[in-house]
C-alpha positions in Angstrom: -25.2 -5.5 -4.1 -22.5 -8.2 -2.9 -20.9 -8.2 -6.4 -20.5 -4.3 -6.2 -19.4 -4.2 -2.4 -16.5 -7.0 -3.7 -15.4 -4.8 -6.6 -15.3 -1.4 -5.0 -13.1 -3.1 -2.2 -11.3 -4.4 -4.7 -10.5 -1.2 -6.0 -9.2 0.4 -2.7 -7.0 -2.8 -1.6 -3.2 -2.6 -2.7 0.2 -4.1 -1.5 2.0 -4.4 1.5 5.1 -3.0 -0.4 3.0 -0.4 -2.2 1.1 0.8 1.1 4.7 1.0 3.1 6.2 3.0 0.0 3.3 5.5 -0.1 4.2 6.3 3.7 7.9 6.6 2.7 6.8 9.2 0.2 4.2 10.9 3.1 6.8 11.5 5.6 7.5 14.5 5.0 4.4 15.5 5.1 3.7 13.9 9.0 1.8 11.0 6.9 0.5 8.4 9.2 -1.1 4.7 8.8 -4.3 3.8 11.2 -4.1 -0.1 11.8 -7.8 -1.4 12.3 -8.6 -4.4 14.0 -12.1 -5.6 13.1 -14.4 -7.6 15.7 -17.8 -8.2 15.9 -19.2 -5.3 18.3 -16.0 -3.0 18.5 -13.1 -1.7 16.2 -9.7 -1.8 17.5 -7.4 1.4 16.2 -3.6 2.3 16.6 -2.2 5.0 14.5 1.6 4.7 13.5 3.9 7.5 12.2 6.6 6.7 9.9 9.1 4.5 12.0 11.9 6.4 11.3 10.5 8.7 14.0 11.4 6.2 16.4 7.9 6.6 17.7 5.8 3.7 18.5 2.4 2.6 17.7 -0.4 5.0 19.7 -3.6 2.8 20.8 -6.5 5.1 19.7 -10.0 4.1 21.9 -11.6 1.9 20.1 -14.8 2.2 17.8 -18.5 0.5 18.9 -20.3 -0.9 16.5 -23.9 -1.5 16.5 -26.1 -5.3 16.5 -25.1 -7.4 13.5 -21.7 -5.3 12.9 -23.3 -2.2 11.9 -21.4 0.6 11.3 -23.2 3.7 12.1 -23.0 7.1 11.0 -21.0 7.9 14.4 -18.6 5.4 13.6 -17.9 7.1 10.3 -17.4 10.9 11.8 -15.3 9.5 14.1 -12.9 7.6 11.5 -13.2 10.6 9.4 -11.9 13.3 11.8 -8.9 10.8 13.2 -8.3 10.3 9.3 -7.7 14.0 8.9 -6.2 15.1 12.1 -3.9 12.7 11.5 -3.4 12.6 7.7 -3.8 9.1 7.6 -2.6 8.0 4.1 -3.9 4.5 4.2 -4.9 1.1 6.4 -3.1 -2.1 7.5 -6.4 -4.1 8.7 -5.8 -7.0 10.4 -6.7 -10.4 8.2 -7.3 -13.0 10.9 -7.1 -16.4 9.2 -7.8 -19.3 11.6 -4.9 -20.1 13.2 -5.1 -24.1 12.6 -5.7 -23.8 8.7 -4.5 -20.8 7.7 -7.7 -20.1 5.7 -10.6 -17.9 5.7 -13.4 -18.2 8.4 -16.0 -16.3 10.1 -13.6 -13.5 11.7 -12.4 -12.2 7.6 -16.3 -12.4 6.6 -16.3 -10.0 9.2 -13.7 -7.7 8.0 -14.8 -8.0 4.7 -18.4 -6.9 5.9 -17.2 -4.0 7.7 -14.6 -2.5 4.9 -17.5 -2.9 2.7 -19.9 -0.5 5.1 -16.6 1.7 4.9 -17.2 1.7 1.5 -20.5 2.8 1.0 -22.0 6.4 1.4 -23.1 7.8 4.3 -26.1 9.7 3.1 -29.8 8.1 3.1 -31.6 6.7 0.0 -33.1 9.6 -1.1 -30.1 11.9 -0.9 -30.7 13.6 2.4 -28.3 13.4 6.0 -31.1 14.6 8.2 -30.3 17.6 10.0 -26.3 18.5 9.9 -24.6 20.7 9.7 -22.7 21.1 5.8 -19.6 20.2 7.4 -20.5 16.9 9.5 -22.5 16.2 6.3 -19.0 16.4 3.9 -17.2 14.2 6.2 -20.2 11.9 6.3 -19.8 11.3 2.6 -16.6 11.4 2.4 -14.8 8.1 1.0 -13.0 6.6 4.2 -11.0 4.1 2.3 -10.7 5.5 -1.4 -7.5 4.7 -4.1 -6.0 7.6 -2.5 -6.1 6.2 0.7 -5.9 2.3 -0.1 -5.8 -0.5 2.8 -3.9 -3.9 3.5 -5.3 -6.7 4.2 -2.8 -8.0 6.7 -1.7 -11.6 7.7 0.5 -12.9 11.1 4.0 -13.0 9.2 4.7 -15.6 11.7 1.9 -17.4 11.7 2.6 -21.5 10.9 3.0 -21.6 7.3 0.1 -23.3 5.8 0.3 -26.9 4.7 0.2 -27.6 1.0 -2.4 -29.9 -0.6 -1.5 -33.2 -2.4 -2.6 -34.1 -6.2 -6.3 -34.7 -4.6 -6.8 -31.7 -3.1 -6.3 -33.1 1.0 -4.8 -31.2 3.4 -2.6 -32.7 6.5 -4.2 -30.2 8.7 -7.4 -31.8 8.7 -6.0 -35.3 9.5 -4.0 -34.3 12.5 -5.1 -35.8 15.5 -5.9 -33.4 18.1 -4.1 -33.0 21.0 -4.4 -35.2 23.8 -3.9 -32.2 26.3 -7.8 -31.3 25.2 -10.6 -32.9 25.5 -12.8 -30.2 24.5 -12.9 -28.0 21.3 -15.5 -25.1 21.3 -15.6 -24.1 16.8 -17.4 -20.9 18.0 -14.1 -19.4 20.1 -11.1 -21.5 18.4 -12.1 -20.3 14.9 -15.6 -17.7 14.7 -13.5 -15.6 16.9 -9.9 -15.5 15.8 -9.7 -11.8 15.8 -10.3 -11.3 19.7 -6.5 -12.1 20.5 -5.2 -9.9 18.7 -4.9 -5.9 19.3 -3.7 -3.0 16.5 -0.6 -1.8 17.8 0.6 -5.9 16.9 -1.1 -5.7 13.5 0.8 -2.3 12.9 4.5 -4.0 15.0 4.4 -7.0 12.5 3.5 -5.0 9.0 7.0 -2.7 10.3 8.9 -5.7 11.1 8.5 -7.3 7.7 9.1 -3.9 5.9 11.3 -2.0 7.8 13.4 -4.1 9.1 16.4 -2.6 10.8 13.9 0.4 11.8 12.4 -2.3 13.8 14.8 -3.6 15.5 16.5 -0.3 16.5 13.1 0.5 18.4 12.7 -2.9 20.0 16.5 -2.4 21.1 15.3 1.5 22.6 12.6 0.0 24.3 14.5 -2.5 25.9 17.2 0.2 26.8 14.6 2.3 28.1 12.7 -0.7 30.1 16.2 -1.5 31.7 17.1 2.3 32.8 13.5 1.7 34.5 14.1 -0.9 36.3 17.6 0.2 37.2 15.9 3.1 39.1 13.3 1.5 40.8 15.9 -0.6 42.1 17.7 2.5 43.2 14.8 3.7 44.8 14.2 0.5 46.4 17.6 0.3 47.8 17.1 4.2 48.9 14.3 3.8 51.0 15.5 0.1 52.5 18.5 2.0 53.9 16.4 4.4 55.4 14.1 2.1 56.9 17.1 0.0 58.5 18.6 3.7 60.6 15.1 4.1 61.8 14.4 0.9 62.2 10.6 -1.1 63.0 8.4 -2.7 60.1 9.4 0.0 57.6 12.9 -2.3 56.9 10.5 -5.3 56.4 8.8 -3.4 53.9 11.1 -1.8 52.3 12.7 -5.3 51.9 9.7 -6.3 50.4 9.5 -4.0 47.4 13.2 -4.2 46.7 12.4 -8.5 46.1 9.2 -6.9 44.0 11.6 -5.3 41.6 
């Protein structure tokens, strides 16, 4: 069963350059990407238009999953209505390699695990769905991720680069002396749990900044624009209701002096 999970997944997973082209193609069409983030009881979503809209990423709630990282049958309605709301043409799912090593732990067994639960069909063993409706029960069966709809397996693109091994197969990394600043390492939250720092809307931010560069930095530059008119007319504001407090006079100045050093 492990064999066949690997090689369906296999089938569905393409290219970073492929996936970015297939939304260059979709954008016309209001194609979108839905960036997962995988933990163990929850799935973190944030669904991206093409940047050229000069829209950023929109944090989705997230998905719970069930004891052991189950995916239920919930889980997959929910994906699958989100998926065609929003004409989602593929995933950028977060691949959270331990950040000292750079290689595969616990957290991308996870993923793995998850994609593969993705994978499989939603009806029972004996070909039945219970009692649904025909609808709920075509979206239940429905391939979530499918050739049609591949997904990335996405890496930090500044993560440290990872150290290369010598003629006998040793690593630097695991000679380095730890840092003397620490007295304390904990494997079960510095590498089982990798994935719980970051969010989706950064996996989706970091997959644009690689491949759409100058799209990337035109929005970073319009939210800075925009963050500065903000604070530009707070500070107005600020000044506004500190000048008013001074004519009337009483604690209202000391107030209004207070939130105009706030801003």
């Amino acid at each position: 069963m492990a064999q066949a999970g690997n090689s369906k997944l296999l089938q569905v997973l393409t290219s970073p350059s492929k996936l970015a082209s297939r939304l260059d193609w979709r954008k016309l069409n209001e194609g979108s990407i839905l960036s997962l983030n995988i933990h163990k009881d929850r799935i973190g979503l944030a669904l991206a238009s093409h940047p050229s809209y000069g829209q950023g990423p929109y944090t989705l709630e997230s998905i719970p999953l069930a004891r052991k990282s189950k995916v239920t049958e919930e889980c997959k309605i929910t994906l699958s209505n989100i998926i065609e709301q929003h004409k989602v043409c593929g995933f950028v799912v977060s691949w959270p390699l331990q950040p000292d090593s750079q290689r595969m732990g616990a957290a991308c067994g996870r993923v793995l695990h998850t994609l593969e639960q993705l994978l499989a069909s939603s009806e029972n063993d004996d070909g039945r769905t219970g009692n649904k409706t025909e609808a709920t029960r075509t979206k239940a069966t429905t391939p979530l991720i499918s050739v049609n709809r591949p997904c990335v397996l996405w890496k930090d693109s500044q993560a440290k680069p990872v150290d290369e091994s010598d003629a006998f197969g040793r690593l630097e990394a695991y000679a380095k002396v730890p840092s003397s600043d620490r007295t304390v390492h904990i494997a079960s939250i510095e590498q089982y749990n990798t994935d719980n720092a970051t969010v989706a809307s950064e996996v989706w931010n970091d997959f644009m900044r690689v491949h759409w560069p100058e799209l990337h930095r035109e929005q970073e530059h319009q939210e800075f624009v925009a963050s500065r008119q903000k604070h530009n007319t707070l500070l107005t504001q600020s000044a506004a209701i500190a000048a008013v407090a001074v004519k009337r006079g009483g604690s209202s100045a000391d107030d209004a002096n207070y939130i105009q050093a706030a801003v």
